[in-house]
N, C-alpha and C positions, 0 to 999 in steps of 0.2 A: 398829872398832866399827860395828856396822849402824845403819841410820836405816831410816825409813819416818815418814810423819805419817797422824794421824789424820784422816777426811776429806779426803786426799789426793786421792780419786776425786771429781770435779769440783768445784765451789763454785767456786774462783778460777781456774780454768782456762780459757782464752778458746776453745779447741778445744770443752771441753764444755759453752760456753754458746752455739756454735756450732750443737751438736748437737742441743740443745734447743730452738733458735729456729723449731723447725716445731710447736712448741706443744703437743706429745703431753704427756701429764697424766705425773706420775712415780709414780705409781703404773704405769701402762701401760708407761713405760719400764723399771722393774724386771723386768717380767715379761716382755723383751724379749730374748730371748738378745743377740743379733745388739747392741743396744745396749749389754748389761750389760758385753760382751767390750771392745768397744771404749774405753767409758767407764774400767774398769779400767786398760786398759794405757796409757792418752795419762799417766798420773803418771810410770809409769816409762819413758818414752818420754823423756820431756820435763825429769825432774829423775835420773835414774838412783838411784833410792830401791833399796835391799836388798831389798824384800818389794814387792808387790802386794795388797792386802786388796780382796775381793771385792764390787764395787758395787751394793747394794741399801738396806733401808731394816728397821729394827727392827720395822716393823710389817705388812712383808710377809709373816709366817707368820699371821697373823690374818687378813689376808686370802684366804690359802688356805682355811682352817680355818672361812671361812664368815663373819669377822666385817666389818659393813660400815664399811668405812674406806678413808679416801683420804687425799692428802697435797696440801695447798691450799697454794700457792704463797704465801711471806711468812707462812701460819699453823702448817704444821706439819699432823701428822698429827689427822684430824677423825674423829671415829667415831659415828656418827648414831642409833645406840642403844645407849648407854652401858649398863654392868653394874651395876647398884644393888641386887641382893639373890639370895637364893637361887634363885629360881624362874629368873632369870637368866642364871648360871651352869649349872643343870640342861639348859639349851636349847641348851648351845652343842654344837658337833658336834666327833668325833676330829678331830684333824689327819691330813690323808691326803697321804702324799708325792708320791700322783702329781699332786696339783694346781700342785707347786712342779719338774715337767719342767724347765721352763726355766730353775732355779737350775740344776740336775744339768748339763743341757746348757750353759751358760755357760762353769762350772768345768771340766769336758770340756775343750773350747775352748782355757779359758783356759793350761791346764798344757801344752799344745803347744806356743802362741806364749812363752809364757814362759820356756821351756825350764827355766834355772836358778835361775832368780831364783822364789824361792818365792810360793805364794798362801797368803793370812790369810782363812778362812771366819769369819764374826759371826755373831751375832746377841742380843737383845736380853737383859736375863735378868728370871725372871718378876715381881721389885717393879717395874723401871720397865714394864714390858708393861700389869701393872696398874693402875698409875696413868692411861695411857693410854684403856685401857676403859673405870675407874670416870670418873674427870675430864670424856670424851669427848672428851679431846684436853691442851694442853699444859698445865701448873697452875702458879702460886708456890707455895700452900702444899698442894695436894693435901688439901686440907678435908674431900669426899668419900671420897677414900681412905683416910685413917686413921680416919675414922669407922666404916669396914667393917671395919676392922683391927682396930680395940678393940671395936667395938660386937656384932658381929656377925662375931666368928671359925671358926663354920663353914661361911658362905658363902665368906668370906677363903680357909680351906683348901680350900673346893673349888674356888673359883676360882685357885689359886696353883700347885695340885698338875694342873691343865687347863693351865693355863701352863707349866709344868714339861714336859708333853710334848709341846705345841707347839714350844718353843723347841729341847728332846730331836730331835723331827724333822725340823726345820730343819736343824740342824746335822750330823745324821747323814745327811741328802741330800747335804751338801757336804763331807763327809769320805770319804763314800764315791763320789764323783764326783772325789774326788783333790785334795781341798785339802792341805796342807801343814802348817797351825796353825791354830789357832781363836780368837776375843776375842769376851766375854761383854762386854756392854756392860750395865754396872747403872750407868745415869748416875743418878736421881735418886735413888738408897738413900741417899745424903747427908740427906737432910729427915729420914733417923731416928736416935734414940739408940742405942745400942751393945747397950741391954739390947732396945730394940723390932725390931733390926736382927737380933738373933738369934734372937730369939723368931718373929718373922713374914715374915723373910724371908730367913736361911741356911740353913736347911732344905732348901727350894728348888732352891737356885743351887747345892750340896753336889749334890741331887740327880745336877742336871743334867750336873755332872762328871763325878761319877762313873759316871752311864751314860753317857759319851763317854771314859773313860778307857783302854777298850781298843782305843780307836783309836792310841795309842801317839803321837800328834801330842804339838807345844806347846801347851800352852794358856795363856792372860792372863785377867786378872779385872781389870776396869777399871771407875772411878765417880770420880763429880767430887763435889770436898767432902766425903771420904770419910776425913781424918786418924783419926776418933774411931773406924772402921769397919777399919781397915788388915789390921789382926791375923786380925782372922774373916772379912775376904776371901780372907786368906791362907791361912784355915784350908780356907774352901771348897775350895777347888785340890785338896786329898784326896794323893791318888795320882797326881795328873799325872805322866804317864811327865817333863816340862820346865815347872815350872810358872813363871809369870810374872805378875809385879804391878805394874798399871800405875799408876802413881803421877801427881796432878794437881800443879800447879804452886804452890797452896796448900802443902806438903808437902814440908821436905829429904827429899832423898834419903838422907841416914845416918839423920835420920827412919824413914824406910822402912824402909828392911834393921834398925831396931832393931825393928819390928815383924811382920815379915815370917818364914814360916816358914824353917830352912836350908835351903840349894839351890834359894832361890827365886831367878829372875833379878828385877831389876828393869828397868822401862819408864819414860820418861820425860826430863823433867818440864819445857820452857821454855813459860812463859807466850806464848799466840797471840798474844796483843797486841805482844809483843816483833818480832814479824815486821813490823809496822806502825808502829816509829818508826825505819825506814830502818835500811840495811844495817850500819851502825857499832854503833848499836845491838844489831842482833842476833847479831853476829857477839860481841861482849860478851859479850852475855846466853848464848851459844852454849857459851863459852869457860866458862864459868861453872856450868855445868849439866854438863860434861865433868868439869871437875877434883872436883862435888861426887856424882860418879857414880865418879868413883877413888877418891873417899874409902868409899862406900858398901861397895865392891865390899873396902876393906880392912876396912871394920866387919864384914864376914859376908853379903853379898849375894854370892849366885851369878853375877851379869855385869852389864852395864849395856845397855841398847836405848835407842839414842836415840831422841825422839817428841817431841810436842809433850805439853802436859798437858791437852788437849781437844784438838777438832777446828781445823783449818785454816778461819780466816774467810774469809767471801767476799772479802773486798776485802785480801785479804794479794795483795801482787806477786808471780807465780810464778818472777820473777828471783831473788828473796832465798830464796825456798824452794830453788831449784837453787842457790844458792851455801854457801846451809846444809849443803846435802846434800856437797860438796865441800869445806867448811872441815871435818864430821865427819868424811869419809875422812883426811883428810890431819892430821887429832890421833889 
């Protein structure tokens, strides 16, 4: 069974908070080849994880693309003129791929030293991108966002379908720089209902697959807090030549595959937290998320990918993470 974890590429990693102790802003680091390569491969260095997903930030095509944002240390991504109405969205500029060189050059890089062990290109998809803009940064309830959403839906579509091909461009710099698979990251479409999630924001993310679909890659459609959502994430997936749905920890896995399209794989699903009540613990929790990924896999899921069901926290032990990765080989 493969493994890899989400936010694998640094957080807990003592190498890459090595790397950062010269105090370069992470915005600056992104747009860093020479760092992006390095930061990538110290996961599979150091845990021998199946995949490599490619080290950057969901809000680095916005900043190609002209929009001013940066990513403030303990706050998260900051965006200093938030998008609040039509005139707004009218102002923003195409995405242009050659400002994002130094993704392309990264991924280059990266598929040499990696040789066999595959790279996972991301990037963000257009609800949470947008909450980002409208919010100016992170939200609880995204107040301003859905006020744009219901109040004022043709700024929404214009701002969402401008999104659409930022994120399109993104991802087509780093599939065609030679990444391997791809994961759309709709972390906060959770905050919508089923009926608001289709209406205003799988359009979208539908879009966005399916103009990357003839890239013939895997692709993943991943979001946290996303049970009530499952189905029509699954729907997005379209045509993926290998489609995969990454399931949060909220959420059985037979769960999943009863809602999930055929021949989808499933991703997932051990709670982060589990990493951080000692290795007993997660070896448990490990054991347990396996057997309920065999069961999936005989309800009607196309495979099972082990992962976490978010990102790897900072303060998880990267001991327990390499022994995770070693207890999954070896089941």
């Amino acid at each position: 069974m493969p493994v890899w974890f989400m936010r694998q590429a640094g957080r807990s990693l003592p190498e890459y908070r090595q790397l950062r102790s010269g105090g370069a802003p992470m915005m600056e680091v992104c747009f860093d080849s020479d760092s992006v390569v390095e930061i990538t491969l110290q996961p599979v260095r150091r845990h021998g994880v199946d995949a490599a997903i490619l080290f950057s930030d969901i809000t680095v095509p916005l900043r190609a693309a002209g929009v001013d944002v940066d990513i403030v240390n303990e706050v998260g991504p900051v965006v200093q003129r938030p998008v609040r109405c039509r005139s707004d969205v009218d102002a923003m500029t195409p995405p242009n791929p050659l400002s994002l060189t130094a993704i392309s050059d990264a991924v280059h890089s990266l598929t040499g030293e990696l040789g066999d062990v595959p790279l996972i290109g991301f990037a963000g998809a257009p609800f949470t991108l947008a909450t980002y803009l409208i919010e100016g940064g992170a939200s609880r309830h995204f107040e301003r966002t859905k006020a744009m959403m219901l109040g004022d839906p043709d700024a929404w579509s214009a701002l969402m379908w401008w999104l659409a091909e930022v994120t399109i461009t993104f991802l087509r710099v780093q599939v065609d720089a030679g990444v391997d698979a791809i994961q759309v990251f709709d972390s906060w479409s959770g905050a919508l209902s089923l009926n608001d999630y289709r209406r205003y924001a799988l359009p979208y993310t539908t879009h966005v697959f399916a103009s990357l679909s003839d890239a013939g890659v895997p692709m993943t459609h991943f979001g946290v807090g996303t049970t009530q959502l499952l189905s029509a994430m699954s729907d997005a997936l379209g045509n993926a030549a290998e489609p995969v749905l990454g399931v949060d920890w909220r959420t059985s896995m037979v769960d999943a595959a009863s809602r999930a399209r055929p021949g989808t794989v499933l991703q997932g699903n051990l709670d982060p937290v589990a990493l951080l009540a000692g290795l007993p613990v997660a070896e448990q929790a490990v054991r347990a998320v396996i057997s309920e990924g065999r069961r999936a896999v005989q309800a009607g899921a196309a495979g099972h990918i082990f992962n976490l069901g978010h990102g790897v926290l900072p303060a998880t032990d990267p001991g327990i993470l390499t022994e995770v990765v070693n207890l999954v080989h070896s089941l």
